[in-house]
C-alpha positions as CSV (number, residue, x, y, z in Angstrom):
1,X,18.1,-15.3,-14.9
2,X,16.6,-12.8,-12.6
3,X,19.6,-10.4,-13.3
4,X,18.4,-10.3,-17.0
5,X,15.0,-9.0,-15.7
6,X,13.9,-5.7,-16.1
7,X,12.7,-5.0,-13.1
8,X,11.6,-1.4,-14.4
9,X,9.4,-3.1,-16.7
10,X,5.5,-3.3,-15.4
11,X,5.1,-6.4,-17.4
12,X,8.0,-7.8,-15.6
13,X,5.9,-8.4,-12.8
14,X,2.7,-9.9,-14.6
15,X,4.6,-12.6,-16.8
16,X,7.3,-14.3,-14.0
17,X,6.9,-16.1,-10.9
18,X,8.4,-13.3,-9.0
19,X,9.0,-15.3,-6.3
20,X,11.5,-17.2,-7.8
21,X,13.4,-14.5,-8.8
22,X,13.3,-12.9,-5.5
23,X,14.4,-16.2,-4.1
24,X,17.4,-16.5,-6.4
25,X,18.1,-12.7,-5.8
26,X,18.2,-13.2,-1.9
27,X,20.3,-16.3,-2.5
28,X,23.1,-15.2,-4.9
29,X,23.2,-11.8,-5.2
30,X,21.6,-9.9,-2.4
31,X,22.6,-6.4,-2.9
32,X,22.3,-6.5,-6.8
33,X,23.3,-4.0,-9.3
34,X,20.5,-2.9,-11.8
35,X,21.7,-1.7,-14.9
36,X,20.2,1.8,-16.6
37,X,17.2,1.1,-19.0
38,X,15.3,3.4,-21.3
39,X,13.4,4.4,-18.0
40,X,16.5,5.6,-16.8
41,X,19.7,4.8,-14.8
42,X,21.2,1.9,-12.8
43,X,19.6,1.6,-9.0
44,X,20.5,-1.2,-6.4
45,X,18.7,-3.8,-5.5
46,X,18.0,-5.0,-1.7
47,X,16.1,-7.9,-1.1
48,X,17.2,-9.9,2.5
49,X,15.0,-8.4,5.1
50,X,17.7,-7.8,7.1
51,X,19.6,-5.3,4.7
52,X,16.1,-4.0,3.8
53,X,15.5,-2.9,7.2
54,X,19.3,-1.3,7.7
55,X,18.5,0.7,4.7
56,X,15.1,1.9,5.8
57,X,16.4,2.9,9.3
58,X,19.3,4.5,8.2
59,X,18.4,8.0,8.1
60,X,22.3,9.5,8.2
61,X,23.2,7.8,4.8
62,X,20.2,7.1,3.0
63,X,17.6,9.9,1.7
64,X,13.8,9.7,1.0
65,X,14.3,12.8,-1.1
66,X,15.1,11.7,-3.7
67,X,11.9,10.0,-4.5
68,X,11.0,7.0,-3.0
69,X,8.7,4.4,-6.0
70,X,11.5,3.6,-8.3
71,X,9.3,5.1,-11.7
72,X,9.4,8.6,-9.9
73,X,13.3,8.4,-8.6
74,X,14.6,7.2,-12.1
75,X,12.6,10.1,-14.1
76,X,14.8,12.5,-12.2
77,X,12.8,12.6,-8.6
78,X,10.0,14.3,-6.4
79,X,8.5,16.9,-7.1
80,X,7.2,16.5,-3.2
81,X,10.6,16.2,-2.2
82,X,11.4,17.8,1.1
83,X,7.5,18.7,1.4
84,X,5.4,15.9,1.3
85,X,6.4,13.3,4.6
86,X,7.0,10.1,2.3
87,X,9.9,11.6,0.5
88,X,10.8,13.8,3.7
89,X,13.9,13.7,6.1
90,X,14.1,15.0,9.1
91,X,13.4,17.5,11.5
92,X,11.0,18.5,8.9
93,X,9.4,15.0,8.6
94,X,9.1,14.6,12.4
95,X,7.2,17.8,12.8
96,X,4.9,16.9,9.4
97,X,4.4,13.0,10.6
98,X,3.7,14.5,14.5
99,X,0.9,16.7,13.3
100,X,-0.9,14.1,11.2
101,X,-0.4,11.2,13.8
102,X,-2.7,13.8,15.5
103,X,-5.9,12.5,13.3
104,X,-4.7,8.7,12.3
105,X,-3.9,7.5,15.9
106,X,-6.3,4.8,17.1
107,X,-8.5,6.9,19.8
108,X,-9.4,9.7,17.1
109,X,-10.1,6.8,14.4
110,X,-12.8,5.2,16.7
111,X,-15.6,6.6,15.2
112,X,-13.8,6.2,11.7
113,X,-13.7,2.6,12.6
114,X,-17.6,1.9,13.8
115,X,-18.0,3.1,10.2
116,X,-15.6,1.1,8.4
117,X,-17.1,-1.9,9.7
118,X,-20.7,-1.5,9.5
119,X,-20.5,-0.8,5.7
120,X,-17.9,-3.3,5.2
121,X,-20.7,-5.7,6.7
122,X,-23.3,-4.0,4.3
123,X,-21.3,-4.5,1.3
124,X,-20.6,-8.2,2.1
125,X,-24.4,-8.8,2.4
126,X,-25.4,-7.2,0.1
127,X,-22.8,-9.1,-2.2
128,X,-24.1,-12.3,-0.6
129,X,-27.5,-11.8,-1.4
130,X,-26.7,-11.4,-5.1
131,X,-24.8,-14.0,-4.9
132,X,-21.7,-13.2,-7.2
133,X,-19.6,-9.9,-7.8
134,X,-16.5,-8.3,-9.0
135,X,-14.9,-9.0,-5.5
136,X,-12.5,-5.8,-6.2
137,X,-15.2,-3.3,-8.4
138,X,-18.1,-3.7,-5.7
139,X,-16.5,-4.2,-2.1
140,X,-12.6,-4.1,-2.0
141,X,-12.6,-1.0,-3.8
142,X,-15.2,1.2,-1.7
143,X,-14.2,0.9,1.8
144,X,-11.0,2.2,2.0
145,X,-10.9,5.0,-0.4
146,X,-14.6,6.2,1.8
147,X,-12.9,5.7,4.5
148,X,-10.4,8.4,3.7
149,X,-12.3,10.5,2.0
150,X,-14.5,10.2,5.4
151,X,-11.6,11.2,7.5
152,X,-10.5,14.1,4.7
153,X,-14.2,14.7,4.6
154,X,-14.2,14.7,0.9
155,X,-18.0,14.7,-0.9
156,X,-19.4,11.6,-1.5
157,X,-20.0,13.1,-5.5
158,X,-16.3,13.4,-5.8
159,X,-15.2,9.9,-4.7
160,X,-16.1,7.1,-7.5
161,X,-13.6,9.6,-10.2
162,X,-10.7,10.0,-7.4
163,X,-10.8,6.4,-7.2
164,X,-10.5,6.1,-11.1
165,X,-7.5,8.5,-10.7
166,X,-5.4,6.8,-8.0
167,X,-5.6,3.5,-9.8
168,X,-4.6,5.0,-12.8
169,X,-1.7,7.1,-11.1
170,X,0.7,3.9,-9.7
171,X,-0.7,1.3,-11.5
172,X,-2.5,-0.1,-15.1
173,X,-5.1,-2.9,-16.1
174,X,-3.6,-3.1,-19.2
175,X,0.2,-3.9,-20.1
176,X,0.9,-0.8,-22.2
177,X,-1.5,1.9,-21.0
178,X,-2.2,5.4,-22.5
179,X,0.8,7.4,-22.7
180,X,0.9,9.8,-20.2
181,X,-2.0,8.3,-18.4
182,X,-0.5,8.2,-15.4
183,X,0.5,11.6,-14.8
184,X,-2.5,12.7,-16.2
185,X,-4.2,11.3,-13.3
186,X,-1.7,12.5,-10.9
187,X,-2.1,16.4,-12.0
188,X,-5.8,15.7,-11.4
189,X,-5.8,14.5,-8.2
190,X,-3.4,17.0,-6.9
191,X,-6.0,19.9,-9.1
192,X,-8.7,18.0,-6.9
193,X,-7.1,18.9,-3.5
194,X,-5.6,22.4,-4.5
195,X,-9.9,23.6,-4.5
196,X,-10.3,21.5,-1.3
197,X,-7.7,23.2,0.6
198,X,-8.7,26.6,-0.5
199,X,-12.1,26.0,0.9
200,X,-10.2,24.2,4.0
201,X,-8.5,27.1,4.8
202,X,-11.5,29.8,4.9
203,X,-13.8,27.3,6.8
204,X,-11.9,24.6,8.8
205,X,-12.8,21.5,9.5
206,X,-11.5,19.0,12.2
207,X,-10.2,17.0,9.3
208,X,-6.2,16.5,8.7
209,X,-6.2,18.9,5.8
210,X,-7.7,21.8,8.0
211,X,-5.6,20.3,10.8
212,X,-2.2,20.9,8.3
213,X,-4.1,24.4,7.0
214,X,-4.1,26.1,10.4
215,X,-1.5,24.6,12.0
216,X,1.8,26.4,12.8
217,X,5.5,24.5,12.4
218,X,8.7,25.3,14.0
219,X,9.3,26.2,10.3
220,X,6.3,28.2,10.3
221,X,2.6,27.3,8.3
222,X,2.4,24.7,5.7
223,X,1.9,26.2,1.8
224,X,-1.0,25.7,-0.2
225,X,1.3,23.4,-2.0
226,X,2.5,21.6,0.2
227,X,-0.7,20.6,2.2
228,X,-2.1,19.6,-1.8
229,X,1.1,17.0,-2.1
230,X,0.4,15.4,1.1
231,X,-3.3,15.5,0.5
232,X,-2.3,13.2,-2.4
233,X,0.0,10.8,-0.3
234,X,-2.8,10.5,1.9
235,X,-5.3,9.6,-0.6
236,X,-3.1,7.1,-2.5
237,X,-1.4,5.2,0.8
238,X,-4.7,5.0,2.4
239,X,-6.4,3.7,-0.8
240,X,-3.9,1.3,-2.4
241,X,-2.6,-0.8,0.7
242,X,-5.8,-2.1,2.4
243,X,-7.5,-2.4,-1.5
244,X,-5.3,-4.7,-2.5
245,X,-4.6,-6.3,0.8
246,X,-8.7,-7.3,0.6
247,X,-8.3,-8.3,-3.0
248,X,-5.3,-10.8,-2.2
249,X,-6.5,-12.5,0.7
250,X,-9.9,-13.3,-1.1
251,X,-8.1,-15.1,-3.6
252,X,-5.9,-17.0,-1.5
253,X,-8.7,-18.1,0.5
254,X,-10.1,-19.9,-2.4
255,X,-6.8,-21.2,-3.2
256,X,-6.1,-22.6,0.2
257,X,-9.7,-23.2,1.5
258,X,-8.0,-24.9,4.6
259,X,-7.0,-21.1,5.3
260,X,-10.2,-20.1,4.8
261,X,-11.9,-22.5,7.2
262,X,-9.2,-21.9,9.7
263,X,-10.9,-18.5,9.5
264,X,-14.6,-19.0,9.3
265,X,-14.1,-21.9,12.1
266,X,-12.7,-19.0,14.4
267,X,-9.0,-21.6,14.7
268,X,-7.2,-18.1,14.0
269,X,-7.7,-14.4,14.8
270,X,-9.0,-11.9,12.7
271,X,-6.0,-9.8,14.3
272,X,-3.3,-13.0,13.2
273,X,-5.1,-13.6,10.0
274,X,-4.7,-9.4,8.9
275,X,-0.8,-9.7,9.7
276,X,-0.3,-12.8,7.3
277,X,-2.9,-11.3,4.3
278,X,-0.4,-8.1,4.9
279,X,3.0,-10.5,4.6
280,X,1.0,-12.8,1.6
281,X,0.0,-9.7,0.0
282,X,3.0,-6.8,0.3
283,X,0.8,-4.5,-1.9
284,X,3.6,-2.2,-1.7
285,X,6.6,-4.2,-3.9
286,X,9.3,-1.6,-2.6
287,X,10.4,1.3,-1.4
288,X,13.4,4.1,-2.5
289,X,16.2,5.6,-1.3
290,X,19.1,7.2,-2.4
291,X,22.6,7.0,-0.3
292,X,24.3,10.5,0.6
293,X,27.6,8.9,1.4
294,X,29.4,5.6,0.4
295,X,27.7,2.7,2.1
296,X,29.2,-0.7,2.7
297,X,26.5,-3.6,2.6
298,X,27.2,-7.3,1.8
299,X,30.6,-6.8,0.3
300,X,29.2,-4.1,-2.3
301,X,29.7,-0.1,-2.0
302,X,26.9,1.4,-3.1
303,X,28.1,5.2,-3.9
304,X,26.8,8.4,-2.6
305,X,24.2,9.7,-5.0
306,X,23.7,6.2,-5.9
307,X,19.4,5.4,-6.2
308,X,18.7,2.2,-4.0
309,X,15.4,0.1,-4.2
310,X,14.7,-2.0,-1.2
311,X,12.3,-4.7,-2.1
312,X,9.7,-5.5,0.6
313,X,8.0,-8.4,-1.2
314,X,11.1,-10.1,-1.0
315,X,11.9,-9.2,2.7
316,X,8.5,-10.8,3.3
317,X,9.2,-14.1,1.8
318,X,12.6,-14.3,3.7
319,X,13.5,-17.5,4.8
320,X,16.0,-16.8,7.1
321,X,12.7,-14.5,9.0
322,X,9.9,-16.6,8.0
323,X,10.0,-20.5,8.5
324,X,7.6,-21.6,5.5
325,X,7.7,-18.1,3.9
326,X,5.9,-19.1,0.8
327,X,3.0,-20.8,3.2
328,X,0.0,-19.2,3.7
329,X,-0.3,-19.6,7.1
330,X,-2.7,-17.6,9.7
331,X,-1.6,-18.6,12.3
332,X,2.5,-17.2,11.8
333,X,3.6,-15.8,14.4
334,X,5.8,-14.3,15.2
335,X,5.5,-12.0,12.1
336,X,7.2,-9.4,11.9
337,X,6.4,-8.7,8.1
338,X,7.2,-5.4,5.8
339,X,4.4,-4.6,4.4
340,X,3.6,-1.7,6.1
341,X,7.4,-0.7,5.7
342,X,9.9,0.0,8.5
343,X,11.3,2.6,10.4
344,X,10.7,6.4,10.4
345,X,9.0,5.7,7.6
346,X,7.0,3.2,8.6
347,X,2.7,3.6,7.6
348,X,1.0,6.4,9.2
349,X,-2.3,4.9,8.6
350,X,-1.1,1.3,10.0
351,X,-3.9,1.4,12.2
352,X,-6.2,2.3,10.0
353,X,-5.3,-0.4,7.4
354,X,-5.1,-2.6,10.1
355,X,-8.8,-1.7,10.8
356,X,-10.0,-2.2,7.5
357,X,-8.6,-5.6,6.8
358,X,-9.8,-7.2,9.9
359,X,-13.3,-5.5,9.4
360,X,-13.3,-7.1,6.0
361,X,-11.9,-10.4,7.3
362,X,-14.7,-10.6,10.2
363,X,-17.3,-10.0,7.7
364,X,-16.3,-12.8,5.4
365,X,-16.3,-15.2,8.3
366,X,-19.6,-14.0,9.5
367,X,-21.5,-13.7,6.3
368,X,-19.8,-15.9,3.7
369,X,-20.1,-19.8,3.5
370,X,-18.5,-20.5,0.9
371,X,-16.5,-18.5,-2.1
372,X,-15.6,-19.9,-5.6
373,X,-14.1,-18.2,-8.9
374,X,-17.0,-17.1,-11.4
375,X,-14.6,-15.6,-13.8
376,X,-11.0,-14.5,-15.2
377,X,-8.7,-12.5,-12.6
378,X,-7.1,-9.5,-14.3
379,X,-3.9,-8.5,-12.5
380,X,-2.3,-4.9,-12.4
381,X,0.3,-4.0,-14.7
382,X,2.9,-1.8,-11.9
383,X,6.5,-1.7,-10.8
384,X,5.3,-0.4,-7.7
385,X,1.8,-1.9,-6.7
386,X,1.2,-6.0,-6.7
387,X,-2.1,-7.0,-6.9
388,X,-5.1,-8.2,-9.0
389,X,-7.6,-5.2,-9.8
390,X,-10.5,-7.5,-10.6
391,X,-11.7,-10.7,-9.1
392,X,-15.2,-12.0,-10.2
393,X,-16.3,-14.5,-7.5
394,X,-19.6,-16.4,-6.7
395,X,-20.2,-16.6,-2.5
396,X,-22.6,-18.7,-0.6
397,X,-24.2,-17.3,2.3
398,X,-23.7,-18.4,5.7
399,X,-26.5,-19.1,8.2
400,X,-28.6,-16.2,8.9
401,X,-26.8,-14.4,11.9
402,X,-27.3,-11.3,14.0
403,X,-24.8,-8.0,13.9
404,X,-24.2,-4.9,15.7
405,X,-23.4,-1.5,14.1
């Protein structure tokens, strides 16, 4: 039964057909009670889009203070709270999300972009000539964490190890990792941009973090501190999302190969074809609130103070939404999917994902014939992040075909 699920449990997520559950949840008991675990107390439970979306836009009643990935909110909250513009209300969020929007809207990205694609096209033939490769190690994995380390202009020596620490920060290859691995990597990476920001700060750049150094607030100049926490959203939304996004969609070509010739055949989009991998994928399982008055939703009260998880992978997969939600179909439209969440909230670096994916999705179709499994997937052990962290694959080249940079 999926109220007997644990859904604090990593391994939860790695030994069920999630789907079901999610279907069963959206069907009987929509706005579900969780009971408190060892991990720490009772949360709600939202999984209809609809009642996922008047969470998210409900800025009056709900808080993102309060943490928003359900591992962080039930071991007592952000320490970003209030500081860092995922767990940040307004006006102080609208000033914080106006500033960065700044340096991740699509005019200042289009240089950003020419590079994302022409080593995304690299990579693939480069994989292609060898003619098999860890489809998430070699390709998924580089392009977007250079891509914003580009825009931070972080060194190229410093990347590989900041990858190693954002995996390890959300997510695990293994089901029980090292204790304390994860926040571990989390003081690193936030150690990492606390030296960056000093130098930012007595030579500035054009980058965001000199943008959020030198810039002045209603509420006057951003902290050392608090430039480091957002540094570290940055790092880890623009990292994660489009990663696993990539990862997903190459395995559900090869396990819908009509999908895949759709795509190579040029029947779809790249453009359609990125919204569905985002819907198919929902790297992103859910995001947090907590309600700051009583809130009435599908016959249930959830309380004031009361922690609330609303659960985007299951908003995706909607059938009220989505006719066929559990087709992989790249063609859908309209969709209208949550994967890059919803409201004031909703992905800063949309666009950039967005940019990623479909340069990753045009390079398959232009340089790949033909893609087959050439060893075991290993999926992520996270209550947080879905996706598979590595995915050996074998891929036949395509006829020989001219490119621009």
């Amino acid at each position: 039964m999926p109220d007997l699920l644990d859904l604090t449990d990593p391994r939860t997520y790695a030994n069920n057909d999630m789907d079901e559950v999610w279907r069963r949840f959206r069907a009987d008991d929509p706005v579900h009670w969780h009971p408190a675990t060892e991990r720490g107390p009772g949360f709600w439970v939202i999984s209809r889009y609809a009642d996922i979306c008047a969470v998210l836009r409900d800025d009056a009643r709900f808080t993102s203070e309060k943490g928003n990935v359900l591992a962080t909110m039930l071991a007592g909250g952000d320490t970003g709270a209030g500081r860092m513009l995922a767990v940040t209300d307004p006006p102080h969020h609208t000033e914080l999300r106006r500033l960065l929007l700044r340096a991740f809207a699509p005019r200042p990205l289009e240089g950003v972009a020419r590079r994302v694609r022409r080593a995304t096209r690299l990579l693939l033939t480069e994989a292609v000539e060898r003619g098999e490769c860890d489809f998430a190690r070699d390709i998924a994995s580089v392009i977007p964490l250079a891509t914003i380390c580009d825009l931070l202009d972080v060194p190229e020596a410093d990347r590989r190890e900041l990858l190693t620490l954002t995996k390890s920060a959300l997510a695990s290859d293994y089901a029980d990792p090292d204790a304390g691995e994860d926040r571990l990597a989390r003081a690193e990476i936030l150690l990492y941009f606390a030296d960056l920001v000093k130098e930012r700060r007595a030579s500035p750049g054009a980058d965001p973090i000199s943008l959020m150094a030198t810039a002045e607030l209603p509420g006057g100049r951003l902290s050392d501190d608090d430039i480091v926490l957002n540094c570290y959203s940055l790092i880890m939304g623009g990292d994660e999302t489009s990663r696993l996004a990539m990862i997903g969609a190459v395995h559900a070509f090869m396990a819908y190969p009509d999908q895949w010739a759709a795509l190579r055949n040029r029947a779809v989009t790249v453009e359609s074809a990125g919204e569905e991998v985002l819907r198919w994928t929902t790297p992103t399982m859910h995001f947090g609130r907590a309600a700051v008055a009583d809130v009435e939703l599908d016959g249930r009260t959830i309380a004031a103070g009361d922690l609330v998880t609303t659960w985007l992978v299951s908003g995706n997969r909607d059938e009220s939404v989505f006719a066929a939600p559990d087709t992989f179909d790249l063609a859908r439209s309209p969709n209208k999917h949550l994967a890059l969440g919803y409201g004031r909230h909703f992905c800063i670096g949309a666009h950039l994902g967005r940019v990623e994916i479909n340069a990753m999705l045009d390079g398959l179709r232009t340089f790949v014939a033909g893609m087959e499994p050439a060893g075991t997937e290993r999926r992520l052990y996270s209550s947080f992040l879905s996706g598979i962290s590595s995915l050996p694959v074998r891929l036949k080249a395509a006829e020989p075909v001219g490119w621009e940079e």
